[in-house]
C-alpha positions in Angstrom: 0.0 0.0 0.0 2.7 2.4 0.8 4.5 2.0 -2.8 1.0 2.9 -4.1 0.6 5.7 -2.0 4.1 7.3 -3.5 2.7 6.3 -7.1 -0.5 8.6 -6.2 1.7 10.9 -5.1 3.7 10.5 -8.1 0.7 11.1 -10.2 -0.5 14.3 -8.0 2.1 16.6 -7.6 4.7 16.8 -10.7 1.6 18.7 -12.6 1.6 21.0 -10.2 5.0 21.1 -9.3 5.7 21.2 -13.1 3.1 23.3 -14.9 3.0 23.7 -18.6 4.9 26.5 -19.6 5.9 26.1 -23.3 6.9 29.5 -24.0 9.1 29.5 -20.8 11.5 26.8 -20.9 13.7 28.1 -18.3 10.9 28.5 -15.9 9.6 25.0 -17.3 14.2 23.7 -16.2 13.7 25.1 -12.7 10.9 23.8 -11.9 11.6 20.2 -12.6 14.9 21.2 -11.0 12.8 21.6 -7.7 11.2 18.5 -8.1 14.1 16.2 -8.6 15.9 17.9 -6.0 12.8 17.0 -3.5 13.2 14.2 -4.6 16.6 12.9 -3.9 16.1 15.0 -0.1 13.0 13.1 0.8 15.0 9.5 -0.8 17.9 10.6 1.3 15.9 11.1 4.7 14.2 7.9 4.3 17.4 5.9 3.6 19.1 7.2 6.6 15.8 6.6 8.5 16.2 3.0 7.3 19.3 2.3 8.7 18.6 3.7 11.8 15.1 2.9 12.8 14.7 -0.5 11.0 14.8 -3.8 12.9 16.1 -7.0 11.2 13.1 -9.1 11.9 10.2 -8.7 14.7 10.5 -10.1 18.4 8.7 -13.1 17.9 7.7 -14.8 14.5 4.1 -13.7 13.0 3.1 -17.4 11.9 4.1 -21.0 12.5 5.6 -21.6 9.1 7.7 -18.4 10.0 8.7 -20.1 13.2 9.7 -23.2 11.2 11.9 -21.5 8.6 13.6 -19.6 12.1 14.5 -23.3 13.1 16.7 -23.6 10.3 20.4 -21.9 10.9 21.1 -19.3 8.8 24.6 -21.2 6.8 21.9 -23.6 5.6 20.6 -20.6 3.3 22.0 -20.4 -0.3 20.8 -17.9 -2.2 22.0 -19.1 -5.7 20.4 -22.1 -4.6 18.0 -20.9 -3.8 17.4 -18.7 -6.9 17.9 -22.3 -8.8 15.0 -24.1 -6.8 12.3 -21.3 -7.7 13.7 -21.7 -11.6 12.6 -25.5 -11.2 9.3 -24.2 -9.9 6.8 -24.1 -12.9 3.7 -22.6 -11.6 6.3 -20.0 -10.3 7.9 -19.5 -13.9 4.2 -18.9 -15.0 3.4 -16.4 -12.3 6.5 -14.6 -12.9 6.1 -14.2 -16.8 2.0 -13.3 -15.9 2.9 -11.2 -13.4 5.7 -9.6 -14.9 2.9 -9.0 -18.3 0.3 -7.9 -15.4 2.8 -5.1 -13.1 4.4 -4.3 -16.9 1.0 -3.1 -18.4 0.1 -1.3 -15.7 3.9 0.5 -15.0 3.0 1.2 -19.1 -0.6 2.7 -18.6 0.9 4.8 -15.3 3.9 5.7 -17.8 2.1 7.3 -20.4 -1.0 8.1 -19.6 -0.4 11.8 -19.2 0.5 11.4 -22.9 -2.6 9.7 -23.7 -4.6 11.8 -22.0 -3.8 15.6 -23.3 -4.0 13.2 -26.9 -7.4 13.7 -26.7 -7.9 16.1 -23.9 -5.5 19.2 -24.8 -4.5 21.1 -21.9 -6.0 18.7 -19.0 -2.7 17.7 -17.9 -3.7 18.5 -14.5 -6.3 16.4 -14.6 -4.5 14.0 -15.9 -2.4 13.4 -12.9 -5.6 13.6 -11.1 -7.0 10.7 -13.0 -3.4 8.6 -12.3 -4.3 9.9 -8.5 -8.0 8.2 -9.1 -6.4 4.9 -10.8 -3.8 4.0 -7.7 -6.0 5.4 -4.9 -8.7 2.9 -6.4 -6.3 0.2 -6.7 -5.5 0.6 -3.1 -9.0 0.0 -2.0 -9.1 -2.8 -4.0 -5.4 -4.3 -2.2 -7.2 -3.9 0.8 -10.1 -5.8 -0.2 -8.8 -8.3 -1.9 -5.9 -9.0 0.7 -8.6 -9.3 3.1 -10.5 -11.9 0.7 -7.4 -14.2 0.3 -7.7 -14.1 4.8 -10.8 -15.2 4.9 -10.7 -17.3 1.9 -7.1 -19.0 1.1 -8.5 -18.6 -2.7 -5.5 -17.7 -4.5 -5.6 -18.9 -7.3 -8.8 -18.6 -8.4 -8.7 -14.6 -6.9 -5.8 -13.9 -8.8 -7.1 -15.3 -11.9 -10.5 -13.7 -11.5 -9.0 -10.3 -10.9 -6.5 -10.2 -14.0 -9.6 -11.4 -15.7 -11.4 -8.4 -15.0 -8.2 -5.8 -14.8 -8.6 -7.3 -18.9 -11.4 -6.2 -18.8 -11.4 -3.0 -17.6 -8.6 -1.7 -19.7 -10.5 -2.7 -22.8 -13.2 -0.6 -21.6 -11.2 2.1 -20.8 -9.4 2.0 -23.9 -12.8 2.1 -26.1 -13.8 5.4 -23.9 -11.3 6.8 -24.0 -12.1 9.1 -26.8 -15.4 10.0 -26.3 -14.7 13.5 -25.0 -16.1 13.4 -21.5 -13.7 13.4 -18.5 -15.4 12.2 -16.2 -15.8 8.5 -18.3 -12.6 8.8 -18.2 -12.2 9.3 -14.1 -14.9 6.3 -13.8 -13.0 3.8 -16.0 -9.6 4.5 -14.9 -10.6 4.1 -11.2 -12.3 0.7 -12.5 -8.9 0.3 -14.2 -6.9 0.8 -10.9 -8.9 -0.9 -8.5 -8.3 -4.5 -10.1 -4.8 -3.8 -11.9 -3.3 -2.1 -9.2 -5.5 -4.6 -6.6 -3.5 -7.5 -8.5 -0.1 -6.2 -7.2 -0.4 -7.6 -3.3 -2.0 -11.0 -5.1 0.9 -12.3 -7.0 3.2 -11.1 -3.6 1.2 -13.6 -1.6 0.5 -16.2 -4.0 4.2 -16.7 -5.5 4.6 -16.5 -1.4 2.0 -19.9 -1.4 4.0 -21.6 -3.9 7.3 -20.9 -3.1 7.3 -21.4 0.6 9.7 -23.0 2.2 12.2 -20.5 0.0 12.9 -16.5 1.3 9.8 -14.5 0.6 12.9 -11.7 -0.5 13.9 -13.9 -3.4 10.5 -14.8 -5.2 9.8 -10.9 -4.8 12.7 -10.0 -6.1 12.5 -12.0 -9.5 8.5 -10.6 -9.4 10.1 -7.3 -9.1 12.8 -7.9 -11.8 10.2 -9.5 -13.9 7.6 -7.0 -13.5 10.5 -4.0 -14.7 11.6 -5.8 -18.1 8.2 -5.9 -18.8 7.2 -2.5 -17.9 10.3 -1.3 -19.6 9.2 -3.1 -23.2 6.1 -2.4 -23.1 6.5 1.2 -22.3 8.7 1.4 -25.4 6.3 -0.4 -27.6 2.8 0.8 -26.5 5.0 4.8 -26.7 5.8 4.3 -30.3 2.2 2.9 -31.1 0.4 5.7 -29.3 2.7 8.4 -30.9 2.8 6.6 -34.7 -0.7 5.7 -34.6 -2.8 6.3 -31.7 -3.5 5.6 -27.9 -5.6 3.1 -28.3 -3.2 0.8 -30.6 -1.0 1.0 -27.7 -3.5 -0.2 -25.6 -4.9 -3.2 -27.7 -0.8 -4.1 -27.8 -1.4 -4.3 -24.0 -4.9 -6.3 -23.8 -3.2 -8.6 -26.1 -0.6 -9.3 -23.5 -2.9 -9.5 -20.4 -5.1 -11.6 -22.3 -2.0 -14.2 -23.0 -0.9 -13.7 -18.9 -4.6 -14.8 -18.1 -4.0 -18.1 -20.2 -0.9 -18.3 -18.1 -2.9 -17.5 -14.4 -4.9 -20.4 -15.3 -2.1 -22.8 -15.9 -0.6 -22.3 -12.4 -0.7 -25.0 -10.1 -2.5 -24.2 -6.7 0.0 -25.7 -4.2 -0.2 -23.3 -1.2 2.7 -24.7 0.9 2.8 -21.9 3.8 -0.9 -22.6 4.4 -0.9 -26.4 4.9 2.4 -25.3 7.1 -0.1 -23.1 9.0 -3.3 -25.2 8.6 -1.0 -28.0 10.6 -0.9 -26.5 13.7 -4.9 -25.2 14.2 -5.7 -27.0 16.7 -3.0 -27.6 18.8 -1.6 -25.1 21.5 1.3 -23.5 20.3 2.8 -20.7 21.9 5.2 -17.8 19.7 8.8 -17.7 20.8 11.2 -15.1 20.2 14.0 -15.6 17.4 16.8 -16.1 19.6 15.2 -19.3 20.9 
């Protein structure tokens, strides 16, 4: 929730920080000279607040399968062994090439859709960042719910899949309205937009999590992470040159076209949630937490 916070953030103030001033390009140089400068003052403050305030893990451990990976002493860990285990792991190959296609598409839509936007909206690039504001503040809500779904009903699988189903089909409706010539369609369907593409996010965390489990929980979000970033960064490139060539809605098309290939993917996974039958183990019996020095 917090990195989408910064992303609303992201999408609120650089408009306003950076207004359009095309006959002023000196004016137009400070100004983003402010804002990167803010930037790297509020990055620097955090890292230092990082080092100093951060603990290395909590007291005692949050969950029995937590308490059982504790057990294990920490020489035993291999990270390039690791890193090979989860490449042998094929419903976690196919949640890392559909989430990477999922986090990708939506790093693409965030990207550019200032450009998109003043395309057919000339001068609303305020608004624009207000609609990104709409689409990640939506998307929260929907982490929220849907994180509190998967507690109550262990469904990964089929919520994931459900939810990149309908993150499909949200961005083909919002690609279709685009260009009708009312803002406020365009507010409604990119808060639709948000709510299930950025709502996916905290799913693929918890379900590669499911999968993966008894490797680090750092390792299978880091390739997510990786995976997510070389998709965002081709697809950025590609859906660009198709929105400036031709015309935002052939770059979006390019990206329902990959979404619907990651929900053939979604669908393929195996549902073998490990850390739950670790957890699921121990419900009736009387188990006490201990800290992580014991």
């Amino acid at each position: 929730l917090a990195s989408q916070l910064g992303t609303a953030i992201g999408f609120l103030l650089p408009p306003v920080l950076v207004p359009n001033t095309p006959n002023d390009i000196d004016l137009m140089a400070h100004n983003i000279g402010i804002m990167f400068y803010g930037t790297a003052i509020v990055s620097t403050l955090l890292f230092f607040l990082t080092g100093v305030v951060f603990e290395e893990k909590p007291k005692y451990p949050p969950s029995h399968s937590q308490a059982v990976l504790q057990t294990k002493p920490p020489e035993d860990y291999s990270y390039k062994q690791s890193i090979i285990n989860l490449f042998k792991n094929v419903p976690f190959i196919l949640l890392l090439i559909s989430y990477g296609i999922m986090t990708g598409a939506f790093y693409s839509v965030s990207t550019l859709l200032n450009q998109m936007i003043v395309t057919h909206y000339e001068g609303e690039e305020v608004n624009a960042g207000r609609i990104g504001l709409t689409l990640v503040v939506a998307g929260m809500v929907g982490s929220i719910i849907c994180g509190l779904w998967l507690d109550y009903t262990k469904t990964y699988k089929q919520t994931t899949l459900i939810v990149y189903i309908l993150s499909f089909i949200g961005l083909l409706v919002f690609t279709f309205t685009l260009d009708l010539g009312y803002l406020i369609v365009v507010f409604v369907t990119g808060g639709v937009l948000g709510f299930f593409m950025t709502g996916y996010l905290p799913l693929g965390f918890e379900f590669a999590v499911e999968i993966t489990y008894p490797e680090s929980e750092g390792t299978s979000s880091g390739l997510l992470n990786a995976s997510a970033q070389i998709f965002g960064i081709v697809f950025t490139l590609v859906q660009g040159k198709l929105t400036t060539d031709y015309s935002p809605r052939a770059g979006n098309i390019f990206l329902c076209a990959w979404i619907f290939v990651g929900i053939i993917l979604t669908a393929l996974i195996k549902s073998d949630l490990r850390r739950h039958n670790v957890n699921s183990g121990i419900m009736n019996l009387d188990v006490k937490a201990v800290s992580g020095d014991s």
